[in-house]
Each structure stands twice: as structure tokens, then as C-alpha cells.
N, C-alpha and C positions, 0 to 999 in steps of 0.2 A: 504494500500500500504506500504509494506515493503522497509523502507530506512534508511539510515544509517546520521548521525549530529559528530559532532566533539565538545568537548568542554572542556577548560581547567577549570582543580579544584587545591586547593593548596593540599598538602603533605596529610593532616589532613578530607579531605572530605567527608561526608556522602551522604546520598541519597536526603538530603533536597537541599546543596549545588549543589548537579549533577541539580536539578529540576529549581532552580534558574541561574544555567549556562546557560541551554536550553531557561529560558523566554527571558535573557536577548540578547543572542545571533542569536537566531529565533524565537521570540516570541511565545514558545509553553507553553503548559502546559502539563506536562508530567502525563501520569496517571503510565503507566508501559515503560521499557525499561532493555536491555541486553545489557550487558558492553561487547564485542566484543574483545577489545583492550587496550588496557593502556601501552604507553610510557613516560617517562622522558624528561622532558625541561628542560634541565639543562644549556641552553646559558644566563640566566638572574640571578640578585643578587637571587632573590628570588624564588626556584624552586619549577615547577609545574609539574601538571599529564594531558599528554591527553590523553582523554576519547572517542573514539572510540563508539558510542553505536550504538544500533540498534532498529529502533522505527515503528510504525507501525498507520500512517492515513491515511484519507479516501482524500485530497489531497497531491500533491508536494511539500514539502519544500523546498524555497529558498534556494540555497547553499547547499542541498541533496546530498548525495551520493547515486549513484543506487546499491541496494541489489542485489545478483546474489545467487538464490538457491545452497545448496551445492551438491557437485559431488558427484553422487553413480555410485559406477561402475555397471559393466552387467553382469546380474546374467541368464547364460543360459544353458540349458538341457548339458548333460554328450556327448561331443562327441568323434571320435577315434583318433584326432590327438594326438602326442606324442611330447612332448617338454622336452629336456635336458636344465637344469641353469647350468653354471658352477660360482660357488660363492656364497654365504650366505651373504652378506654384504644388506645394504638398498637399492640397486639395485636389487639385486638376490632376496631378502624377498618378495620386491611389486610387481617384475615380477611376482613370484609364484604364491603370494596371487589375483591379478587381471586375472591372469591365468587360475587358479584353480575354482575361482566363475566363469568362463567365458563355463566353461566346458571340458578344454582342461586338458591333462594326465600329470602331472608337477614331474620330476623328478631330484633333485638340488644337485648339486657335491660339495662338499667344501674341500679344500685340509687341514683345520684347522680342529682342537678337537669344541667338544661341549662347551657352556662357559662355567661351570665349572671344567670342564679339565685343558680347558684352562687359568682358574685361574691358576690353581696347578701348570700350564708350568712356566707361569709368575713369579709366587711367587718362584719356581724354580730355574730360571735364576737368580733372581735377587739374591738370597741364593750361590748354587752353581759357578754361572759364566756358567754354560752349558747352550747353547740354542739351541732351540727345532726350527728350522728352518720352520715346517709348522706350529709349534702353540706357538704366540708370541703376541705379542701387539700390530702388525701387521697383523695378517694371523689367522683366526678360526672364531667362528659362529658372528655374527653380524658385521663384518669385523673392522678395526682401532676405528670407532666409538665407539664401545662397553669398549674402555678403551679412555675415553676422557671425555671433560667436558661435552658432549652431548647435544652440541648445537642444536638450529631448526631454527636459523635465514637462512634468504633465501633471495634472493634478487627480488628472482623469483616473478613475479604478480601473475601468473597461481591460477586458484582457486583450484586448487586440491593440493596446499600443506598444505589446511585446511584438508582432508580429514586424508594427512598423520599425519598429528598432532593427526586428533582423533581419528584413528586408534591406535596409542602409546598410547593414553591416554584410552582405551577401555581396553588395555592388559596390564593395571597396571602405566601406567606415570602418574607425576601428574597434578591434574585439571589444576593449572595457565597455563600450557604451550600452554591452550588452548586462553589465551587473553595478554601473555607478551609480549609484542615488540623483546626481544630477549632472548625470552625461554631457557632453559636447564634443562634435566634429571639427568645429572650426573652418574657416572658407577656404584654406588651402585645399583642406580634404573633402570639403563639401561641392567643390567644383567639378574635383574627378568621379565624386558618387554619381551627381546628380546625370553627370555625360553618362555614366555606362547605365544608370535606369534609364535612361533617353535610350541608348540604341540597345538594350534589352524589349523594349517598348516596339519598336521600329522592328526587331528581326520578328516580333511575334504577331504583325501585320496594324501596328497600330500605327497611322499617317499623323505626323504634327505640324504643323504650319508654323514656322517665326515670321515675326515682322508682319501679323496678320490681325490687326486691331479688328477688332469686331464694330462695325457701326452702327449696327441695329436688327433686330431680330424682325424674321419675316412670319408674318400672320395669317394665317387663312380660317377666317371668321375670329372667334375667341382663343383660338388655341395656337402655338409657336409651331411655326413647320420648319425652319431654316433658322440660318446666320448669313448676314450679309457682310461683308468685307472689302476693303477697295480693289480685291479683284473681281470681284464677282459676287453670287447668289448662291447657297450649300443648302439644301433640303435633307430633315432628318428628322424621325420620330419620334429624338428627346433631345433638346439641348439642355445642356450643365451648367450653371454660372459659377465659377469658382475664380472668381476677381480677386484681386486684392485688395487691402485696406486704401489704399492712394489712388485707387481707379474713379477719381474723383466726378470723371466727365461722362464714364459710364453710368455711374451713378443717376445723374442728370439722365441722359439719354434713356433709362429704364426708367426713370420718376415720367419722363414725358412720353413712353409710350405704355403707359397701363399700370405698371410694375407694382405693387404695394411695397413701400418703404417707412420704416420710422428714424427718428430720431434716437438712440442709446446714449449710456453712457461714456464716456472714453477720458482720455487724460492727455496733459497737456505741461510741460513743465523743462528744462534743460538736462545737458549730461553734465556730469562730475567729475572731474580727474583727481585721482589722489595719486602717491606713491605706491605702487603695487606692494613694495615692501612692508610698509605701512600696514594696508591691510592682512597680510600677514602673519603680523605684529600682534595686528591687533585679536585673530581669529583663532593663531595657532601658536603664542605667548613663547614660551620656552620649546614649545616643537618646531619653531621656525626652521623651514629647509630639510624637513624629514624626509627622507626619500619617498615614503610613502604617502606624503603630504603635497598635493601639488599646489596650489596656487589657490588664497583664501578670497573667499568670496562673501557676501553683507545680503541680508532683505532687512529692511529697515521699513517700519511702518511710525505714524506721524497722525496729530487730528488739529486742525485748525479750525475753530466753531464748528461746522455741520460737515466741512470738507475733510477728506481723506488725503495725505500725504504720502506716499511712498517710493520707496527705489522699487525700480524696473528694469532688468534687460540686464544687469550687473556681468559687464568684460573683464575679467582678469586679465592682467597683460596683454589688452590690447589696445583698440585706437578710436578715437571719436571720426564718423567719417560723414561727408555731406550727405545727404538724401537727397535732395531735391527733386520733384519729380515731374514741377511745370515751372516753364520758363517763369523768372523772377520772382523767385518764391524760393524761399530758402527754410530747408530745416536738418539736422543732425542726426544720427542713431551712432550703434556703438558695433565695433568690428573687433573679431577675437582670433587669429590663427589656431593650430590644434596644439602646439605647445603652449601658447598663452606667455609666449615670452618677453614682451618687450616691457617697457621701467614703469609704465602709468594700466591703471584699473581704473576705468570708467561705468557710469551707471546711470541711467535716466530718473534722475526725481520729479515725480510729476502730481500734479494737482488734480484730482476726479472733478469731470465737468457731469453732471446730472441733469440738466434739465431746460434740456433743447431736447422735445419733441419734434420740432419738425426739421426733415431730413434735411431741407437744401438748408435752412438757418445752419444746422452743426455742419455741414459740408463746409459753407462759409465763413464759419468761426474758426476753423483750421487754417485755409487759404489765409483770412485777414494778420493772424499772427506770423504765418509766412512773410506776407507783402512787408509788413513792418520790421522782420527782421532783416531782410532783403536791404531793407532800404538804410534802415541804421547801420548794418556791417558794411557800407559803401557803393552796393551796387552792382557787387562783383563776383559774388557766393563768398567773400570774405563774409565770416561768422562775428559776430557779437561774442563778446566774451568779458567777464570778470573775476577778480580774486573775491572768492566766498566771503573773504572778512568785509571787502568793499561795497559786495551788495548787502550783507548785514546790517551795515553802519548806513546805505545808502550813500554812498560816498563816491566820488569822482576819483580819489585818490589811487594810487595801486601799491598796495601793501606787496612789500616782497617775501616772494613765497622759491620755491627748490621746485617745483612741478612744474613742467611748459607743457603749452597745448599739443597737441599731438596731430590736431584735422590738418593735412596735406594742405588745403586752402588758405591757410592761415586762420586769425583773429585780428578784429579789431578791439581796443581794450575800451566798454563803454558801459555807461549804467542802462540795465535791461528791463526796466521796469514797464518802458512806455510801449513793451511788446504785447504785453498782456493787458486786460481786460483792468477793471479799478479793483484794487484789494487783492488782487490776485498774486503778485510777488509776495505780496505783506505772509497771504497764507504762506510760500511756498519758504520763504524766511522761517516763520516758527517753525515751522516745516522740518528743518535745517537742525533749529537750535533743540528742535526734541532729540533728533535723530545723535547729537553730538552727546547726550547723553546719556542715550544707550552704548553707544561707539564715540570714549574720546578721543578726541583731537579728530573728530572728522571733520567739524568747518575750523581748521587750523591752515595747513600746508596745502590747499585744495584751491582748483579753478573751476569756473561754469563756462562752458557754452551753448549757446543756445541758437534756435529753440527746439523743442524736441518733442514734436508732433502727431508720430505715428504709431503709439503706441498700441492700438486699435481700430476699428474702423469707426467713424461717425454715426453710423447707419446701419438698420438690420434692413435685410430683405426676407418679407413678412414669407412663412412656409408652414406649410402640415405635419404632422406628424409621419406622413410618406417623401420630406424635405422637396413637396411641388409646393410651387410660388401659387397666387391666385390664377395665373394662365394658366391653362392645361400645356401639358408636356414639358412644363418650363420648372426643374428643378436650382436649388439655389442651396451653396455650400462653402465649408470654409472661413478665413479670416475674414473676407471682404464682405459676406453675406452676413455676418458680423455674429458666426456661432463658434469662433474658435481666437486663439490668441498663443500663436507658437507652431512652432514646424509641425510637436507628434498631434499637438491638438486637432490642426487644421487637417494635417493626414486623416488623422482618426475622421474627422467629419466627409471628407471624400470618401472614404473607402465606406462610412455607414452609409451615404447619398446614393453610392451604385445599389450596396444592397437595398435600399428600397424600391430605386429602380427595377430591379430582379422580382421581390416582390408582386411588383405594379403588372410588369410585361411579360413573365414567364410563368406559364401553369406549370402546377408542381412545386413549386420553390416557396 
């Protein structure tokens, strides 16, 4: 009987020590066992690891966790129906890919370049100052994630974001991501994953289109029959919307042909640089540099009157990088390679905006903090930035700090207050000063720049319980659709949107 035990070991633990965890704590005797998991205890002087495993007798163990076989999707004969994706990101990927084994015709619209193009756009921008409005750090194959720390934590139970794990981890990620508590690929290695799911996709008859923006969906009476594009007209039994959160104009474009959309929640606030060392410091105290330790990371939560405070998106050793994703409009997010090596840890603090129901208002409360920052960083995608004590104090001044900004673009060094909305700094200050004293000296040695935008999308795209929009055939999934917030999340939501699909269109299933 397969089940699952838990068991703390120190920093330092071999297999002998895992074996004597087990006697002591359920009195077994291990002969063999699979390490599943491994998280960090870091609330006591002396930190430890738990250990996750997975064991296997002929009785129940007290205090057992029950083992749940892993998800394989459904692998069934070739049939005729025809599905349009609009989007390539972790939504649009898994839709495909459980689509495609499922037997159904999967044909995926992406209005971005392939990733290596879309390197070239990026590295581009940041060279020139020109941006390439469909292929950015934003918008092309593997959608925003592909340039990020490439996280896989989830908050989600669902057992199928084992699956997505080891589906990345098939097409080139690395093994731990398959047992760390709060895994990441990182963009080097997230470039090459994502190419080889792309032509694993392709050898198994699945057609993708780059540089193929979708303009609007074609209707025959109430119901979606097609995608239209600036080449042409595509007719198809189901289209997918798997947008991303920045698909600002699609947005628009679906509010003005039918669509039901609302207003959500989302957040709004800058990134942080500290000293990675720092962090650390501050996380892993006297285990600083354990081999077993790699590089510490922060969630810090915050409450300003009714508003929510928190860090978001937290890069270890990596780099604050532009976003931008419409001309003259400027906004930040935070990039992590897979070693997480470089001097500075960045982290978006952001403010919960609650309450813009209506979708094009929050579409344009985003935009508007763009244009402003746009315009005070010079004009140029140079970013706004200040020393945390300066916006503190509200100060023109610039306190000397050991941390330099790290965004390729530069900074300009200004007070960032007239970005945001009234009171809205003021929150993200206490903000700050709560956060410094959970974690000292965080607003000590520390820069902002801003602003930091996308941490969500603005908008839901209104769906059923079978993930169809109010049009018939017209499914809607993902970050963009505004039911996910993370690579496994968004996965996870593609890959349940086919299966409902399945569902819908196949008897039997």
C-alpha cells in the first residue's frame, strides 16, 4: 500500500538519518523510499528539511498520508472536430497538448514571435529603445513566463499540477523541480523547455501560427465559428481564449463584440532590489551558503486601512526587466536565470486595487499608471526609480545606499508618487514600514523601481462551469481570462478547459 510519512532531517542528512526519522516518528523500518518533496523550516534557531517521502506497506500507517496515483490524460483515436487556441502561453500549451493526445485537430494562434525571435525583440528594445509591440517580455511563445524566474509554486491541491511539472521536466527542466517546495526553471532553461514542447506539439500534428494576432472572432448567428487574422479567415468548432494578462486590446475587441467581461481584483505597486546577500542573511542566519541552501527568498504580507500590501513574484539573484507591452507605456517585472546568480533579489510590492467593476475602467487604470510612468522616467522606457528611504521620507534627496539598479534600460532617480492614484504611495509606504519589521533592514540598503503592473489581469472573462464564455463554442482560460496567476496555475486551467471541452464534444468521456 502506497503512502506517503513526513519527516524532519537537519540541513546535513543522508539516507541513514531519513531511516532513523521514520523509526522514530512511526516506528518503521525503512527498507526503500522516494523523496517526493523537500521544504525548508526555517521558523526555529536551528533549520531543518521536510521530507515528504513516499513508502510502500502491506499495512496503514498511523498519521499516513493517502497516495493518489498520478494523472495521465486521455489518449484517444484521431477525430474530426477542429479547435482554434488563441495564445501560446501555459494555458494555450496544455490546452493543445491534452487536446491533441485526446484526438481532436488543435490549431494555436499566437500574436508573438517564436522564442528566439523573441529574444532578439527583447534584447532589441532594450539596445534601441524601439518596441516591438507583439513580441516583448510580454506577448510571444511561452507567454510573460518565458522571461521570469519561472516559478511552479501553486497553491493549487489539484493533483494534476504534478503532471505539469513532469511534463516540463520531460522536455528538458530540471529534475528538482520535480520534489522542491517552491521550484523554478529560470529563463535560460525555460527557453529551451518551452522550444522542445513547441516541436513535440508540431511532430504530433499540432499546426501553430507566430506573429498571428487574432482580430476578431467570426460569428454565424450566436455562436463562434472561426478566428480571423491578418491573413485570412480559420473556421473551427471550438475556439480557446487563452490570452494573457497584457492582451489589453483584445480585451477591448471581445468587450465590443459580445464577450461578457468584468472588472476583478488585481494589484499595482513597484519592484525592490535588495542585496541578495542580504536576504540571505536575513532567511538562512548562521546557515548562510549551505550547500544545501540555495538562495533565500521573502513573502511579506502588509494592511494599510482596508488595502492589502504584499510582495509578489520574489527573484532571487536576478534582474528587474522592462515589460512594456504598448508603445509609450512603460512598466517592470522581475527576471531570474536557473542559478539565480547575480548580486541583487528583487520583488514586486504591490497594492490590491478592489473595486473597478467595470472592465474597460481597470483596463485603463493600468494603461494610465503606464503613460505617467512613461512620461516621468523621460520618454524613453528609462524607468522611475528611488532609494526606499527617499520615498519614505518623501524626499527628493538620494540617500546612499551599496544596491544599483539592475533594469538594462537604466533609471531615472525621481519621486514616484504622482504615478499612482491619491493615497496610494502613502499605502504602499506603511506598506514598507510593516514589512521592515517582520524582515529588518529591508527598507534600509534597498531601491524601487517602478511601476509594476502586471501582476494579474484586470478583467475576468465571464464562463460556466464547462469554462464556455456566454457565446457558444467560445471557451475562455488561463491568466488572461483572469482564472489563474502563475505558469502551473495557468497550465492547470488549460489543461482542465480541454477537458471540459472532451466532456462537451465527445460521447463516452
Amino acid at each position: 500500500m502506497k503512502q506517503t510519512i513526513n519527516v524532519n532531517v537537519s540541513l546535513d542528512y543522508d539516507d541513514s538519518e531519513i531511516k532513523r526519522a521514520a523509526k522514530k516518528d512511526y516506528n518503521l523500518k525503512l527498507e526503500s523510499y522516494e523523496i517526493i518533496e523537500r521544504s525548508l523550516d526555517a521558523r526555529r534557531s536551528i533549520l531543518k528539511f521536510n521530507l515528504k517521502l513516499l513508502v510502500d506497506f502491506d499495512f496503514e500507517i498511523k498519521g499516513s498520508g493517502k497516495y493518489r496515483e498520478k494523472y495521465k490524460p486521455k489518449e484517444l483515436p484521431k477525430n474530426k472536430i477542429k479547435v482554434g487556441i488563441v495564445g501560446f502561453g501555459p494555458a494555450g500549451i496544455y490546452a493543445a497538448h491534452i487536446l491533441n493526445l485526446a484526438g481532436f485537430n488543435v490549431d494555436v494562434y499566437e500574436r508573438g514571435s517564436d522564442v528566439d525571435k523573441r529574444k532578439e525583440d527583447v534584447f532589441k528594445f532594450i539596445e534601441s529603445r524601439i518596441l516591438n509591440p507583439e513580441s516583448n517580455i510580454s506577448f510571444g511563445e511561452g507567454g510573460a513566463g518565458t522571461f521570469s524566474d519561472g516559478k511552479l509554486t501553486s497553491r493549487s491541491k489539484d493533483d494534476r499540477k504534478e503532471y505539469v511539472k513532469d511534463t516540463l521536466y520531460s522536455f528538458g527542466a530540471p529534475e528538482d523541480i520535480k520534489i522542491m517546495h517552491k521550484p523554478h526553471i529560470g529563463t535560460d532553461i525555460m527557453t529551451e523547455v518551452i522550444k522542445n514542447f513547441r516541436n513535440d506539439l508540431i511532430k504530433r500534428g499540432v499546426n501553430i501560427y507566430f506573429n498571428s494576432k487574432a482580430k476578431r472572432l467570426i460569428f454565424e448567428g450566436e455562436k463562434v465559428v472561426g478566428i480571423e487574422t491578418e491573413t485570412g479567415k480559420y473556421y473551427y468548432d471550438i475556439v480557446v481564449l487563452a490570452i494573457g494578462n497584457a492582451a489589453r486590446d483584445t480585451f477591448l475587441n471581445l468587450i465590443d463584440e459580445g464577450v461578457h467581461l468584468e472588472g476583478k481584483s488585481f494589484s499595482v505597486g513597484f519592484r525592490i532590489e535588495h542585496s541578495q546577500l542580504f536576504v540571505d542573511k536575513a532567511q538562512f542566519r548562521n546557515y548562510v551558503r549551505h550547500k544545501r541552501l540555495l538562495h533565500g527568498e521573502y513573502s511579506l504580507t502588509a494592511k494599510s486601512g482596508d488595502n492589502g500590501v504584499y510582495s509578489f513574484c520574489m527573484c532571487p539573484g536576478g534582474i528587474v526587466v522592462p515589460s512594456a507591452s504598448e508603445e509609450f507605456h512603460l512598466s517592470v517585472n522581475g527576471m531570474s536565470f536557473h542559478d539565480r546568480g547575480l548580486p541583487n533579489a528583487n520583488s514586486a510590492i504591490v497594492r490590491t486595487v478592489n473595486d473597478i467593476d467595470d472592465p474597460i475602467k481597470a483596463i485603463e487604470y493600468q494603461r494610465e499608471i503606464e503613460r505617467k510612468a512613461f512620461i516621468l522616467g523621460g520618454e524613453d522606457y528609462t524607468a522611475p526609480a528611488i532609494h526606499v528611504r527617499d520615498f519614505l521620507n518623501n524626499s527628493e534627496a538620494k540617500t546612499l545606499i551599496n544596491v544599483r539598479p539592475s533594469i538594462k534600460t537604466g533609471v531615472r532617480y525621481t519621486k514616484i508618487d504622482e504615478i499612482f492614484e491619491k493615497g496610494f504611495a502613502d499605502d504602499l509606504r506603511e506598506g514598507l514600514i510593516q514589512m521592515d519589521k517582520k524582515m529588518s533592514g529591508f527598507i534600509d540598503d534597498a531601491i524601487i523601481t517602478a511601476p509594476e503592473t502586471k501582476t494579474s489581469s484586470p478583467v475576468r472573462i465571464k464562463r460556466d462551469e464547462y469554462f464556455n464564455t456566454n457565446i457558444s463554442n467560445l471557451f475562455a482560460c488561463g491568466e488572461g481570462a483572469g482564472y489563474a496567476g502563475g505558469i502551473v496555475s495557468a497550465a492547470l486551467d488549460g489543461l482542465k478547459c480541454a477537458e471540459k471541452i472532451m466532456e462537451v464534444t465527445i460521447d463516452g468521456i
